[in-house]
PANU-153583 format. One record per residue: residue in one letter; x, y, z of N, C-alpha, C in turn; residue number from 1. Coordinates in Angstrom, 2 decimals. Each point is the difference from the previous one (the first is absolute). Layout:
N
   resn    n.east   n.north      n.up   ca.east   ca.north     ca.up    c.east   c.north      c.up   resi
      a         X         Y         Z         X          Y         Z         X         Y         Z    NUM
...
This chain:
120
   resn    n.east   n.north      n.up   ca.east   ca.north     ca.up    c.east   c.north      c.up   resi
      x     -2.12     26.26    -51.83      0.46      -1.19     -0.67     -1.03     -0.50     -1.01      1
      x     -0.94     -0.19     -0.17     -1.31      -0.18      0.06     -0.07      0.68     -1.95      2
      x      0.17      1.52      0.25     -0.09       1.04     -0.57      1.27     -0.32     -1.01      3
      x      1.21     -0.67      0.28      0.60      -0.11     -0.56      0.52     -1.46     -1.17      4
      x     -1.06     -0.40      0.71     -0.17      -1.88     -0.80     -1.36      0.47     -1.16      5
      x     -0.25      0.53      0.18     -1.47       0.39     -0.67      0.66      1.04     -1.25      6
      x      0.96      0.54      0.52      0.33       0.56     -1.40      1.28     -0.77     -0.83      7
      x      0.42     -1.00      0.49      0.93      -1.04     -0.10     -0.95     -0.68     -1.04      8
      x     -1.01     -0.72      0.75     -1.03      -0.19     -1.01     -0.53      0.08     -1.22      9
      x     -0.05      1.61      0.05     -0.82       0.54     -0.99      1.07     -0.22     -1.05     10
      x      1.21      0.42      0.21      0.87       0.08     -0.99      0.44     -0.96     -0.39     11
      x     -0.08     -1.12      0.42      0.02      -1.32     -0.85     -0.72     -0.17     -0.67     12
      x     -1.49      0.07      0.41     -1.06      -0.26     -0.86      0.15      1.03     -1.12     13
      x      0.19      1.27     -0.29      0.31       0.46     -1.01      1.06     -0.37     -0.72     14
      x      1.39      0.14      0.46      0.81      -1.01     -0.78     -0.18     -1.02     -0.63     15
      x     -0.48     -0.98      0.73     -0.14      -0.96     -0.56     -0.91     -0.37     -0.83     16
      x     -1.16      0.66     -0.20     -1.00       0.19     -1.07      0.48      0.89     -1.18     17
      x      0.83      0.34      0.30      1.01       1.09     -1.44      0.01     -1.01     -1.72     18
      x      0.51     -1.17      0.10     -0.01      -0.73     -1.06     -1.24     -0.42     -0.53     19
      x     -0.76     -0.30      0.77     -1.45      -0.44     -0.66     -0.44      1.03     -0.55     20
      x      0.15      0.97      1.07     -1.04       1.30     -0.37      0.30      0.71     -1.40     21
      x      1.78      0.05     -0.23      0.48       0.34     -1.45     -0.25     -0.72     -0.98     22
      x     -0.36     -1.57      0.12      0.30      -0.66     -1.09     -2.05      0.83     -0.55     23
      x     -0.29     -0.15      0.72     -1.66       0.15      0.11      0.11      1.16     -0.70     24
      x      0.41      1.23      0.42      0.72       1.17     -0.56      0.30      0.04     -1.49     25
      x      0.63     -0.90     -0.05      0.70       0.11     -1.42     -0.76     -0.55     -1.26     26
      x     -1.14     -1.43      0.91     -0.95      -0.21     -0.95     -1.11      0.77     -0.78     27
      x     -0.03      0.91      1.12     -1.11       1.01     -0.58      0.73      1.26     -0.61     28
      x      0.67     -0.06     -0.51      1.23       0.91     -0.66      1.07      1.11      0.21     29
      x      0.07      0.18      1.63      1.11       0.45      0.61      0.88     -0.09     -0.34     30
      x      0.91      1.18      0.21      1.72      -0.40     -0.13      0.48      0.72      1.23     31
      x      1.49     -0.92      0.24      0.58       0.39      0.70      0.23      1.03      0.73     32
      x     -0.10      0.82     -0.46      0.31       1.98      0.51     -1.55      0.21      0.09     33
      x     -0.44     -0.44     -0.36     -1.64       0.72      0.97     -0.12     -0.44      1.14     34
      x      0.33     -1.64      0.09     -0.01      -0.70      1.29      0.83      0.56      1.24     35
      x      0.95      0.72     -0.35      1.02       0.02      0.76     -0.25      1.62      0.32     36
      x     -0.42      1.07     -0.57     -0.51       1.52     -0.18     -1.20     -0.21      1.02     37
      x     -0.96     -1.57     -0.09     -0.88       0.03      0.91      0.19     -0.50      1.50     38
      x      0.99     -0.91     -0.13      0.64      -0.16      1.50      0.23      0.59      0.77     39
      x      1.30      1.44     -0.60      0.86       0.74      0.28     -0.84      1.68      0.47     40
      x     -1.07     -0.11     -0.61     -1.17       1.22      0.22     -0.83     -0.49      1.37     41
      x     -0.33     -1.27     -0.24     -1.27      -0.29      1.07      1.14     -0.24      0.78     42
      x      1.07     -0.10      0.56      0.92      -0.18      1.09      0.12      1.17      0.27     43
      x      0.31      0.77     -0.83      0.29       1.48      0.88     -0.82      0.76      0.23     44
      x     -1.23     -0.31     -0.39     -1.66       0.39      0.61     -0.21     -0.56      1.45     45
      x      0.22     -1.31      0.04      0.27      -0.17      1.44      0.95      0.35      1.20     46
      x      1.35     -0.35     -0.21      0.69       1.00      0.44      0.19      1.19     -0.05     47
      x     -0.57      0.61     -0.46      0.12       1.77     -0.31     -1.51     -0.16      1.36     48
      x     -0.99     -0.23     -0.24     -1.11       0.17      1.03      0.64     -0.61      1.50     49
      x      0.49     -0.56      0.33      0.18      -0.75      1.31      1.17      1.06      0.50     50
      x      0.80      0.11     -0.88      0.72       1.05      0.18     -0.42      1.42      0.59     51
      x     -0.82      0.27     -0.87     -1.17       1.63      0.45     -0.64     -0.24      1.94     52
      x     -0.66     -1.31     -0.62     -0.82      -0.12      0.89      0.99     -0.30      1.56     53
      x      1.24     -0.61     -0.28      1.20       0.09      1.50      0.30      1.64      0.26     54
      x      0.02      0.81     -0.96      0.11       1.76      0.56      1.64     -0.36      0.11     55
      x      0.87     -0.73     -0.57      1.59      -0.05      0.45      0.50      1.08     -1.08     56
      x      1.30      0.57      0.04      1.28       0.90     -0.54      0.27     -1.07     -1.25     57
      x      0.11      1.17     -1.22      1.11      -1.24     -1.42      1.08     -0.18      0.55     58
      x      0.71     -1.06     -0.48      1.15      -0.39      0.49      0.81      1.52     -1.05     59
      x      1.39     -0.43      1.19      1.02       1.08     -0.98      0.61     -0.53     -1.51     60
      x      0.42      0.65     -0.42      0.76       0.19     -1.17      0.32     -1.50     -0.93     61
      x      0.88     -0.06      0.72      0.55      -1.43      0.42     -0.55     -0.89     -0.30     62
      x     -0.84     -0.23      1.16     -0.66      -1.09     -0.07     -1.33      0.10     -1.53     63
      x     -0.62      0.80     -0.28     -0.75       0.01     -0.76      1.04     -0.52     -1.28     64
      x      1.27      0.65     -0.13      0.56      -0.45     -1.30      0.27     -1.59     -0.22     65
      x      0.39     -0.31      1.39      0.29      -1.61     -0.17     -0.99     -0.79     -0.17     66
      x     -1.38      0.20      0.09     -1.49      -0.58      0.13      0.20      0.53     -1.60     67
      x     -0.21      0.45     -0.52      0.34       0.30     -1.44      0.54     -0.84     -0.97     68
      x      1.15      0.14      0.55      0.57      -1.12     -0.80     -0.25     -1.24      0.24     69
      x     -0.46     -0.82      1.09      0.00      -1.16      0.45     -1.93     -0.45     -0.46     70
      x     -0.74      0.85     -0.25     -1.23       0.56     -0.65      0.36     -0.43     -1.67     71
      x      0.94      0.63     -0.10      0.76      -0.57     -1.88      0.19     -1.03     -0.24     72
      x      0.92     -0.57      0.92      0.63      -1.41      0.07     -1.47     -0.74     -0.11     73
      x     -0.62      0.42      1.13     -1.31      -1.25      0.26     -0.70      0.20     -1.32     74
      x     -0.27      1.17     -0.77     -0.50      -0.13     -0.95      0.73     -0.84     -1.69     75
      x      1.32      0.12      0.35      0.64      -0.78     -1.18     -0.78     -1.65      0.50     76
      x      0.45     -0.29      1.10     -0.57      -1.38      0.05     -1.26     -0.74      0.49     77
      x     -0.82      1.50     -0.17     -1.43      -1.10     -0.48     -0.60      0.67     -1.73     78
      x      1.05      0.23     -0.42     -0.19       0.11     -1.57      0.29     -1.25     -0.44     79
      x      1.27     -0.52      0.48      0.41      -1.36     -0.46     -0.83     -0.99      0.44     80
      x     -0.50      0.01      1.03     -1.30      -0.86      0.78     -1.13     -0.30     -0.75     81
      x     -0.34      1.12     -0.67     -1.49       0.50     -0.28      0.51     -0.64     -1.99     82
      x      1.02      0.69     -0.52      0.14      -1.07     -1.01     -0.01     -1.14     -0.05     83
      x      0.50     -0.59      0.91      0.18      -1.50      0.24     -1.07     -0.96      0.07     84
      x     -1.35      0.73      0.65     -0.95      -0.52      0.24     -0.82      0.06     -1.59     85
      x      0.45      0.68     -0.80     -0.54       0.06     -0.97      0.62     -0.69     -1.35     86
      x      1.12     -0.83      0.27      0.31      -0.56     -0.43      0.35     -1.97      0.15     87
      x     -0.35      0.08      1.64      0.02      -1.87      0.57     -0.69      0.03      0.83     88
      x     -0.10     -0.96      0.28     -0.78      -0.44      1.09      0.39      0.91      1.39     89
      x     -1.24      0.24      0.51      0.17       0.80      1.22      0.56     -0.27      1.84     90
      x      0.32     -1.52     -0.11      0.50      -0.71      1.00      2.04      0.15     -0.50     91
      x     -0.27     -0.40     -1.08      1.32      -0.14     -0.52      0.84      1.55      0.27     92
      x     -0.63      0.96     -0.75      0.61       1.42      0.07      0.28      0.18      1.68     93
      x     -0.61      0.06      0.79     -0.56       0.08      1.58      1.17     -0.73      0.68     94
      x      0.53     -1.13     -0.24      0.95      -1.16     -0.25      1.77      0.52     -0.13     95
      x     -0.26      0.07     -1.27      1.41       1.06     -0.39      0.14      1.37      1.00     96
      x     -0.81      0.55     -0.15     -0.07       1.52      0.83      0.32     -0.44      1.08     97
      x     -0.14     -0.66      0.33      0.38       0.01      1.84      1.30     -0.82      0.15     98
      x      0.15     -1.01     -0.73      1.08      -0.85      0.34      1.60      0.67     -1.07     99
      x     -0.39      1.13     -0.87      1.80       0.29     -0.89      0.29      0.83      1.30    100
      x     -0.34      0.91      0.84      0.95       0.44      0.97      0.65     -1.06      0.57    101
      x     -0.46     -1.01      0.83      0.17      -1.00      0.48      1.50     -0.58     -0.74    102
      x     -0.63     -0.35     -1.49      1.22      -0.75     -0.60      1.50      1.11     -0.06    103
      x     -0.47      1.17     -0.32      1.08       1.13     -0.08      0.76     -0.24      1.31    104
      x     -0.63      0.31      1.01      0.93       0.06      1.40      0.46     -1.26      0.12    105
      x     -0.44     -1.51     -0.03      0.58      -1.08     -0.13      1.23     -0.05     -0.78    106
      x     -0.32      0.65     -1.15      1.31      -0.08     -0.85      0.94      0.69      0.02    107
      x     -0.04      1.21      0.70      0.88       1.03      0.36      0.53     -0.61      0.98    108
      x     -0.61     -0.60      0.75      0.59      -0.77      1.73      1.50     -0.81     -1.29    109
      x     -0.55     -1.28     -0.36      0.69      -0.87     -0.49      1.04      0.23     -0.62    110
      x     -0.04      1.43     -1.14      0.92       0.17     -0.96      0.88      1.01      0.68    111
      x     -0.38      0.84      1.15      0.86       1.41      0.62      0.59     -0.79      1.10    112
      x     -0.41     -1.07      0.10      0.31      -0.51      1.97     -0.15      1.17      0.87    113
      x     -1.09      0.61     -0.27     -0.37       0.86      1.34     -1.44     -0.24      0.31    114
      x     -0.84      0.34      0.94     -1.38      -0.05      0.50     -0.82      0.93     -0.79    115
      x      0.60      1.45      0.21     -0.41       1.13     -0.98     -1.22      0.56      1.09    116
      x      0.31     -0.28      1.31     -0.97       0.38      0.85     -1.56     -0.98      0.33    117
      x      0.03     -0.91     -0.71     -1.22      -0.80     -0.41     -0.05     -0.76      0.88    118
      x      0.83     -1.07      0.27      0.25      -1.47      0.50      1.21      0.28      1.32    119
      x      0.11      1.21      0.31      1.41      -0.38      1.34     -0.76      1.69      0.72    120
């Protein structure tokens, strides 16, 4: 449990240092796609090692393809993230990002009269 709040942890604290750390980023003349080439590398430097170092089987077929695409997806939307921060304020972007799903499923509730799996 212990082991598992600690990496609960960690990953907030990285998250949540994401906006400062870009805007900081961007002052010293970064752009977007380096930031994100450097995320996306030093993440799979870590997971690729923890990985080695567990001695486990690749997943099958399957599953590697859907981590793929869902790997894509995550990467379309911290392109939009990572622009964003480079264009407003970094509370504000952080703000929007989290709360338009929110408004989407709210509004889908209201305008479909269904839950949509969300709320029932």
């Amino acid at each position: 449990m212990r082991r598992g709040a600690l990496f609960v942890f960690a990953a907030a604290v990285c998250f949540g240092s994401l906006g400062t750390l870009s805007k900081l980023y961007y002052e010293r003349g970064g752009r977007p796609f380096e930031l994100l080439l450097l995320r996306f590398v030093g993440a799979a430097t870590v997971l690729g090692a923890l990985a080695l170092a567990r001695r486990r089987p690749l997943p099958r077929r399957r599953v590697l393809a859907l981590s793929a695409a869902l790997g894509a997806a995550q990467i379309g939307s911290n392109v939009a993230l990572l622009e964003g921060f480079k264009l407003a304020p970094a509370s504000l972007v952080v703000l929007l990002f989290y709360v338009y799903p929110l408004l989407v499923a709210v509004g889908a509730a209201l305008l479909l009269g269904e839950p949509l799996g969300v709320f029932g």
